[in-house]
C-alpha positions in Angstrom: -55.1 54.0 -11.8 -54.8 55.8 -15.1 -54.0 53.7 -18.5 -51.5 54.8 -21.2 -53.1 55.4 -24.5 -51.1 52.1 -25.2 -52.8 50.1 -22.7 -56.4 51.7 -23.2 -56.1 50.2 -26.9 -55.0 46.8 -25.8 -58.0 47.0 -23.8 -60.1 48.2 -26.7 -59.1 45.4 -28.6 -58.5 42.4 -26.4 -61.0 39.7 -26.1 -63.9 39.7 -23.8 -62.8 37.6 -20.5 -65.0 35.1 -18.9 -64.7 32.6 -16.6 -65.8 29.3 -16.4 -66.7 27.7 -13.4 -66.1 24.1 -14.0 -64.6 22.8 -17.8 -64.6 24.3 -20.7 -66.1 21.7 -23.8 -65.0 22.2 -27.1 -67.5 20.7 -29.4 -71.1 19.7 -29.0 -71.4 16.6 -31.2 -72.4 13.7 -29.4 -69.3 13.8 -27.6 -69.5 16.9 -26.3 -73.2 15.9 -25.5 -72.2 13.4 -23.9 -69.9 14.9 -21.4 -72.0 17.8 -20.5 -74.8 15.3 -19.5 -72.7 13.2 -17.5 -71.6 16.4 -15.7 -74.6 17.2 -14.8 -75.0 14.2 -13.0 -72.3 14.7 -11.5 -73.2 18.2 -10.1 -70.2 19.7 -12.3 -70.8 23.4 -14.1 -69.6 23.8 -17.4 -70.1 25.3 -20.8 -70.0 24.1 -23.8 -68.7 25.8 -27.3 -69.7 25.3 -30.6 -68.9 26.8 -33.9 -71.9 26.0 -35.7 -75.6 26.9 -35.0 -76.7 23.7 -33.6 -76.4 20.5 -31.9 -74.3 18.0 -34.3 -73.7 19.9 -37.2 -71.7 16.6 -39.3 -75.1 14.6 -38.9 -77.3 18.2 -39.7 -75.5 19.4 -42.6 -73.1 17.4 -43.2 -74.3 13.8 -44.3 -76.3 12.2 -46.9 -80.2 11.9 -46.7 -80.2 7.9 -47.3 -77.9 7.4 -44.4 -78.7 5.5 -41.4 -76.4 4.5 -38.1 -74.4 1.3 -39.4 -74.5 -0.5 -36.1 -77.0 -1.6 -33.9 -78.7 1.0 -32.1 -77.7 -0.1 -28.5 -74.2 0.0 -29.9 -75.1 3.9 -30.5 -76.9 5.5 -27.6 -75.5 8.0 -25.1 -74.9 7.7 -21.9 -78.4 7.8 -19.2 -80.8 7.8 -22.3 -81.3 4.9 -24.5 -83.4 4.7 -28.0 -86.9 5.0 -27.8 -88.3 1.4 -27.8 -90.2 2.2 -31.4 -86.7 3.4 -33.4 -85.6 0.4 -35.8 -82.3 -1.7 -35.1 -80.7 0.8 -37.3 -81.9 4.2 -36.7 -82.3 6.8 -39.8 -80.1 9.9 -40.1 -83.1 11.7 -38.8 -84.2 9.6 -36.0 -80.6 10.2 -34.7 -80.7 13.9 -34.8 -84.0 13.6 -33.2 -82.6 11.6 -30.3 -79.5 13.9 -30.3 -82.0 17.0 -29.8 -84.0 15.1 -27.1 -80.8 13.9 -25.1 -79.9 17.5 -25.2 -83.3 19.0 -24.1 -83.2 15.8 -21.4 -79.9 17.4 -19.7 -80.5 21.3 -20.3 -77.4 21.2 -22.0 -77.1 24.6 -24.0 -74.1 25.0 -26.4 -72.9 28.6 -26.8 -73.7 28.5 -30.5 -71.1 29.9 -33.3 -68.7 30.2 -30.9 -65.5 29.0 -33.0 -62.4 28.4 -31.5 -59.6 29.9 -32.8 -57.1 28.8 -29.8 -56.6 27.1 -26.7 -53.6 26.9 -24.5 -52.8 26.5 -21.2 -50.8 29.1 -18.9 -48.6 27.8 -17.0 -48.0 31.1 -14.7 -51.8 30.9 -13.9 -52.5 27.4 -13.9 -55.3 27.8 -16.1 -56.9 26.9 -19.7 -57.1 30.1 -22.0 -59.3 29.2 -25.0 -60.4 32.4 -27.8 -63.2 31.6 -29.7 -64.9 34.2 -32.5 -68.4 34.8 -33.1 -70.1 36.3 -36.1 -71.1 40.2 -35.4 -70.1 39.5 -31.5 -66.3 39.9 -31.9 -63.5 37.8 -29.9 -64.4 36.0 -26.8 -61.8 34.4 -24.2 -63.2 31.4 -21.8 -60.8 31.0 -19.0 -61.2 27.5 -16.6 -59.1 24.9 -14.9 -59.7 22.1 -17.2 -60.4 21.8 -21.2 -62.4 18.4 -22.7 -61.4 18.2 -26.5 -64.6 16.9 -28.1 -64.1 17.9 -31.7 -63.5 14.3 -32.7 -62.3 12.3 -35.7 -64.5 14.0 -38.5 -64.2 17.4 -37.8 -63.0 18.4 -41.4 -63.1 17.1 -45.0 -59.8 15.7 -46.2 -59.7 16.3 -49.8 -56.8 14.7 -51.8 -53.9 16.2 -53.6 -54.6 14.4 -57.2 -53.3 16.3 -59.8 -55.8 17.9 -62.1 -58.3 17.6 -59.7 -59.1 21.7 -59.7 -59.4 21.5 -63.8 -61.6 18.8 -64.1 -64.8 20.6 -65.8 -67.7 19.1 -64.2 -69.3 19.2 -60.4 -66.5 18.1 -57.6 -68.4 17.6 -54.4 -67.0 16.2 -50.6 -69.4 13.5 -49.7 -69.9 15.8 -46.6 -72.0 18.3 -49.3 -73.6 15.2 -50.7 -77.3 14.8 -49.8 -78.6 12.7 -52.7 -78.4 11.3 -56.1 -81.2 13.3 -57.4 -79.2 15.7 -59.0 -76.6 13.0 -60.6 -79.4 11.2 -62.7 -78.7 10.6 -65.9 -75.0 11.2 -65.0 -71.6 9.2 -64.6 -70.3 10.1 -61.4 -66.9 9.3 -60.2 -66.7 7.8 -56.7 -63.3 8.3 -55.2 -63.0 6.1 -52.1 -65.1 2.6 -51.2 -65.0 2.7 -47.8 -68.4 2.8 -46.2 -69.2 6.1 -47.1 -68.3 5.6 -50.6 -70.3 2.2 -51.3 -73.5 3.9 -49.8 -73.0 7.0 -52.2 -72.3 4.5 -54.9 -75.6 2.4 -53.8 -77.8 5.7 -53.4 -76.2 7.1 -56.9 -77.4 3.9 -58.5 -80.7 4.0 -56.9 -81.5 7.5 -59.0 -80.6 6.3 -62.5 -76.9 7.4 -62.2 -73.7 5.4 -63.6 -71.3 5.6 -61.0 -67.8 4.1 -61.2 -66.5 3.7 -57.1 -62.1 3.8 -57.1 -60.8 0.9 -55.0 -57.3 1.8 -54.2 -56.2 -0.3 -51.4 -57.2 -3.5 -50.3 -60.5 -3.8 -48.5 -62.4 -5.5 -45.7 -65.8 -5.9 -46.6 -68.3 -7.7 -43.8 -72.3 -8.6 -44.5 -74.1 -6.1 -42.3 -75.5 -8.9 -40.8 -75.3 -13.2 -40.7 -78.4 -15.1 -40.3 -80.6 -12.0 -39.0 -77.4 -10.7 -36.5 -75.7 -7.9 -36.5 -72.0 -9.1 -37.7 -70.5 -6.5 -35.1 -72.8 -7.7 -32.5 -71.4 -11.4 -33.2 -68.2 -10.2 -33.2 -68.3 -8.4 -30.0 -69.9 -11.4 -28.3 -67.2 -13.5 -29.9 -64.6 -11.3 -28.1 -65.5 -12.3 -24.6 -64.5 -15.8 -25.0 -61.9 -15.5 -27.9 -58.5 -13.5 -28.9 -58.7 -10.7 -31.2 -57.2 -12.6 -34.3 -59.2 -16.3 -33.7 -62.5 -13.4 -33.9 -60.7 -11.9 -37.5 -59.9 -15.2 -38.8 -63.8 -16.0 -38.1 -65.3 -13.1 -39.7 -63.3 -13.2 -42.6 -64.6 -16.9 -43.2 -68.1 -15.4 -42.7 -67.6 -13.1 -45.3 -66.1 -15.3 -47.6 -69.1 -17.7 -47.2 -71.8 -14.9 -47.4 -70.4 -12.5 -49.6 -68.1 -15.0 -52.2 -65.3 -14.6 -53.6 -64.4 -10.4 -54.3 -61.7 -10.2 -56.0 -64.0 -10.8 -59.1 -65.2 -7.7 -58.5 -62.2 -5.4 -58.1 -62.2 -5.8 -54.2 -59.2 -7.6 -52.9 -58.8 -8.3 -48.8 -56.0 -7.2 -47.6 -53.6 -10.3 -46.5 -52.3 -9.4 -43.5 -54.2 -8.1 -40.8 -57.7 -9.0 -40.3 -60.7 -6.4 -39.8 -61.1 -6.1 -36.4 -57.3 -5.7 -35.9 -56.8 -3.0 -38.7 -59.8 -1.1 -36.8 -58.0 -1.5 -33.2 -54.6 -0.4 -34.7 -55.0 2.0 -37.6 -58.7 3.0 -37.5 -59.6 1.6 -40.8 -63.0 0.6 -40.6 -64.4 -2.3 -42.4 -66.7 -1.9 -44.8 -70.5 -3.5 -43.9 -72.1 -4.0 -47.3 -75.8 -2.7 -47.9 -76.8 -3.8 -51.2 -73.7 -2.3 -53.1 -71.9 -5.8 -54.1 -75.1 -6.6 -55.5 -75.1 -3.5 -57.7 -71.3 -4.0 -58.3 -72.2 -7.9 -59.8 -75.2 -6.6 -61.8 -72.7 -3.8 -63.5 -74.8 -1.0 -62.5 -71.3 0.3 -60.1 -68.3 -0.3 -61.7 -65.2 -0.3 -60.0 -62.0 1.1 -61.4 -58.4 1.3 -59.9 -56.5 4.5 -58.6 -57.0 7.8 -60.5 -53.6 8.8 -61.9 -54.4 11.9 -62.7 -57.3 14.2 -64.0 -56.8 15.0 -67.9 -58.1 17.5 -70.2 -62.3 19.0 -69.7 -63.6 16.1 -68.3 -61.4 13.2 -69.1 -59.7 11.0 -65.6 -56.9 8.9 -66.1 -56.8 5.4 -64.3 -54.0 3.7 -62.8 -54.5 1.3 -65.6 -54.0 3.0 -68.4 -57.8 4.0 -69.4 -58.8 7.3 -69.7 -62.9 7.6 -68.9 -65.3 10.7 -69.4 -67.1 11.7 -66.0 -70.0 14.6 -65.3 -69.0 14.6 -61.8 -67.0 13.5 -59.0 -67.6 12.9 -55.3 -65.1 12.6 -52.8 -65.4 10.2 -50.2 -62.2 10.2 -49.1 -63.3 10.8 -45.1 -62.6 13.3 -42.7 -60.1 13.9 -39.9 -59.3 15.9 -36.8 -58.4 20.1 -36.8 -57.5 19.7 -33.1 -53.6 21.1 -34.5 -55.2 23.9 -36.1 -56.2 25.0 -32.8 -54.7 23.6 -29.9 -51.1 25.0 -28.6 -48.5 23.8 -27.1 -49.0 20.4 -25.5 -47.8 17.0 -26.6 -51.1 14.9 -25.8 -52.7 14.5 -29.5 -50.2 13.9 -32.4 -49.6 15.0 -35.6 -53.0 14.1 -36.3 -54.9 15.2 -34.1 -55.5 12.0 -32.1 -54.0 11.2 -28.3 -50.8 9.6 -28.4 -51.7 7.3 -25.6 -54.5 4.8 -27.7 -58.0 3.6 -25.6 -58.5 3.2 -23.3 -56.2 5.5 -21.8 -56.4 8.0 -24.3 -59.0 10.2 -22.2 -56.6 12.0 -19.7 -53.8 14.5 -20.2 -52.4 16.9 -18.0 -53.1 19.8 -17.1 -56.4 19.4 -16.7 -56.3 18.5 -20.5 -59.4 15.5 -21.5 -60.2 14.2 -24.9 -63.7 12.5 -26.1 -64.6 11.1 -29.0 -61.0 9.7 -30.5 -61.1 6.2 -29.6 -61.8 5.0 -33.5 -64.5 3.2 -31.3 -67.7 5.2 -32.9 -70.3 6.4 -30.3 -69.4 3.2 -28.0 -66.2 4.5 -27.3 -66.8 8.1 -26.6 -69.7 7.9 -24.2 -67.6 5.3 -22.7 -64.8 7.8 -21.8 -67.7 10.2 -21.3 -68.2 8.6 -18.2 -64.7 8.5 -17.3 -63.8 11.9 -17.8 -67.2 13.1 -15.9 -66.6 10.9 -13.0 -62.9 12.1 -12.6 -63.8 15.8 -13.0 -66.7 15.2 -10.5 -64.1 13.5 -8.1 -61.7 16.7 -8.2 -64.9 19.0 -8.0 -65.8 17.8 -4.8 -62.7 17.4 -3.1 -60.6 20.9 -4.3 -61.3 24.2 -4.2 -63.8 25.0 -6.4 -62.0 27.5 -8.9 -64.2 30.4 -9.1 -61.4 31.5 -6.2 -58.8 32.0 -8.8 -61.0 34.5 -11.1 -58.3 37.1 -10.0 -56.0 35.4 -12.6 -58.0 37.4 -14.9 -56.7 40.5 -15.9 -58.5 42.0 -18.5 -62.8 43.2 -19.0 -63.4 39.9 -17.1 -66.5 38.7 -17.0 -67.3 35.9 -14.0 -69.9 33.2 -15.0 -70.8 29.9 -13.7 -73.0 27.7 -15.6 
C-alpha cells in the first residue's frame, strides 16, 4: 500500500495509538487510587492517567500546611488498607499523603504521570472509548479501551469569582489552593473571601501568625463543633441515622450546636432557616462547617467578619455590602473548587452542566457505554471508595464473562501501539 503525501502527514501528525486492555482511569487522586486497587483484586488490567507528576497532586501542592483530614480517620481510608494503628483520629495533611503513597506502592498502581487529557469520547462505529492526552516534550498520545472511569472529582480546579475590581486591587490575590501558610501574611490584614471550612481554617491559621484577617460571610451558614463530649459530631450523626430520619438527625445537630457553640448570629454567622445540615449536604453539596478554634478567634476580635464584597475600589480599598470601604494587604480566595469534567469530556449526557452525574448516589457510578464515574458523590472519601468497590466489581464481572477486548485492537487504525497493563 502506498500513502498520499496527504495521508503520510496525517500520520506524521496524529496521535500515538495505544490500547488498553481493561479501563482507562482518568485521575489518580484517591479515587482513581482507589479503583485501580480494587481492580487489581479483581484481576482486571488497566492504566491510569494523570496530568501532574505524582499521586494526589490537590493534597501535594495544592493545600495548606496546617490542614488535617476533618473527619475521623475510619471515615477516610481506602478500600483493603486501613490507617496505620499509630496515625491520630484526625490524620495530618502529611500523614495522608503518606498513606496515599503507601496504598499506592501496596497495589503496584503506577499512574502514567503528566499525561493530561485533553479529550475523551466514545465512538460509536467502533464501540470503543477514545481518550487524547498530551505530555510535556512527549507529544500527543491516544488511549483506546472499552470502558472509561471518570475520577477527576469535585475539586479538580479553582473557582475564582467574577467580583468586579478584583484584577485592580494592588496587593497579593491568592486561591487558597496556593495558600500554604500565614507566615508570609504577618503583620498583614488579609481578606478572607468565603467561610466555609476552608476559609475558617485559613482565617484560624492567619491569626495564628500575627495577621488581621477579616473572613466574608455571604450566605447563611451551618456551623457544627468538630466534636460533642470527646465524639466525632459526624460519627454521632451517622450513628444517629440508622435509627432515625434524615431531618429528626438535622433538627438534633442543630440543637447540639446551639448548646455548644451559642448563639452565632452575634458574630455575623446566621443559620440558614430552612434546611438543616445534613440535608443541604445530601441535596446541594454544601458542607457544613466543623469549627476548629475559629469562633473563638472570631469572639476574641482577632477575625472579624464582614458581609459580601460589593466591589473592589481604588489601590487597595474593598467595598462591603454595607456600605464600609476597608484597606487590605491581601486577599485569599476560598471560594472552593469544582469539576473540569466539561472541559474534556464529549458528547454524552451522564455528568451535567457541572460536571457531576445527573443520576445523584448512589446510583451515580454507572453510565453507558462503558462510561463510570468516582469520586462525585459530595460524600468525601467515604463515598468514592464506596463506589470504588462498585465500579471494580461490575468491571470484574464483565471481564470474566466477555471477550476480553484485546480482540478488537483492529479498530485501531493509525501507529497503534497494543499494551496490556
Amino acid at each position: 500500500m502506498v500513502l498520499s503525501p496527504t495521508d503520510r502527514m496525517d500520520s506524521l501528525f496524529s496521535p500515538r495509538c495505544v490500547w488498553v486492555n481493561g479501563p482507562i482511569i482518568v485521575g489518580a487522586g484517591p479515587s482513581g487510587l482507589a479503583v485501580a486497587a480494587c481492580l487489581r483484586e479483581q484481576g482486571v488490567p488497566y492504566v491510569i492517567l494523570e496530568r501532574a507528576d505524582c499521586i494526589a497532586s490537590l493534597w501535594q501542592k495544592r493545600t495548606y500546611d496546617r490542614l488535617k483530614l476533618h473527619l475521623p480517620k475510619q471515615f477516610c481510608e481506602l478500600p483493603r488498607m486501613p490507617f496505620p494503628d499509630h496515625y491520630p483520629e484526625y490524620p495530618t495533611r502529611r500523614q495522608f499523603i503518606d498513606y496515599l503513597e503507601d496504598y499506592a506502592a501496596k497495589f503496584e498502581i503506577k499512574p502514567e504521570f503528566n499525561s493530561t487529557v485533553l479529550s475523551a469520547r466514545y465512538d460509536e462505529t467502533s464501540g470503543l472509548w477514545r481518550v487524547i492526552t498530551s505530555a510535556p516534550g512527549n507529544g500527543d498520545m491516544e488511549y483506546i479501551g472499552r470502558w472509561l472511569v471518570v475520577a477527576t472529582g469535585e475539586n479538580a480546579e479553582g473557582v475564582v469569582p467574577d467580583i468586579p475590581g478584583l484584577e485592580g486591587f494592588d496587593g497579593k490575590v491568592t486561591h487558597v489552593s496556593d495558600y500554604k501558610s500565614g507566615e508570609a501574611y504577618r503583620g498583614k490584614s488579609v481578606l478572607v473571601v468565603g467561610c466555609g471550612n476552608s476559609g475558617m481554617e485559613v482565617s484560624l491559621d492567619l491569626s495564628d501568625y500575627g495577621a488581621r484577617p477579616a473572613m466574608v460571610v455571604r450566605d447563611a451558614v451551618h456551623v457544627l463543633p468538630r466534636e460533642v463530649l470527646g465524639k466525632s459530631t459526624f460519627e454521632l450523626a451517622v450513628l444517629l441515622m440508622r435509627w432515625l430520619p434524615l431531618w429528626i438527625v438535622d433538627k438534633i445537630m442543630i440543637l447540639l450546636a446551639w448548646l455548644v457553640l451559642g448563639d452565632l448570629a452575634k458574630l455575623g454567622l446566621r443559620r440558614p432557616t430552612g434546611a438543616g445540615p445534613l440535608e443541604l449536604k445530601e441535596t446541594h453539596g454544601r458542607t457544613p462547617v466543623l469549627d476548629y478554634g475559629a469562633l473563638a478567634r472570631i469572639r476574641a476580635g482577632d477575625i472579624a467578619v464582614v458581609p459580601a464584597v460589593k466591589r473592589f475600589a481604588k489601590g487597595s480599598q474593598v467595598e462591603l455590602a454595607d456600605g464600609r470601604v476597608l484597606n487590605f494587604d491581601a486577599v485569599i480566595l476560598a471560594t472552593g473548587y469544582r469539576s473540569n469534567v466539561p472541559q474534556w469530556l464529549q458528547g454524552n449526557d451522564f455528568f451535567n452542566k457541572d460536571g457531576y452525574p445527573k443520576t445523584a448516589f448512589p446510583h451515580g457510578w454507572k453510565g453507558q457505554s462503558g462510561l463510570y464515574a468516582v469520586g462525585f458523590t459530595r460524600r468525601g472519601l467515604s463515598g468514592a471508595s464506596a463506589d470504588a468497590v462498585r465500579i471494580a466489581k461490575d468491571l470484574g464481572n464483565v471481564w470474566r464473562e466477555e471477550t476480553k477486548p484485546t480482540k478488537r485492537a483492529g479498530a485501531c487504525h493509525r501507529r497503534c501501539i497494543s499494551v496490556v497493563f
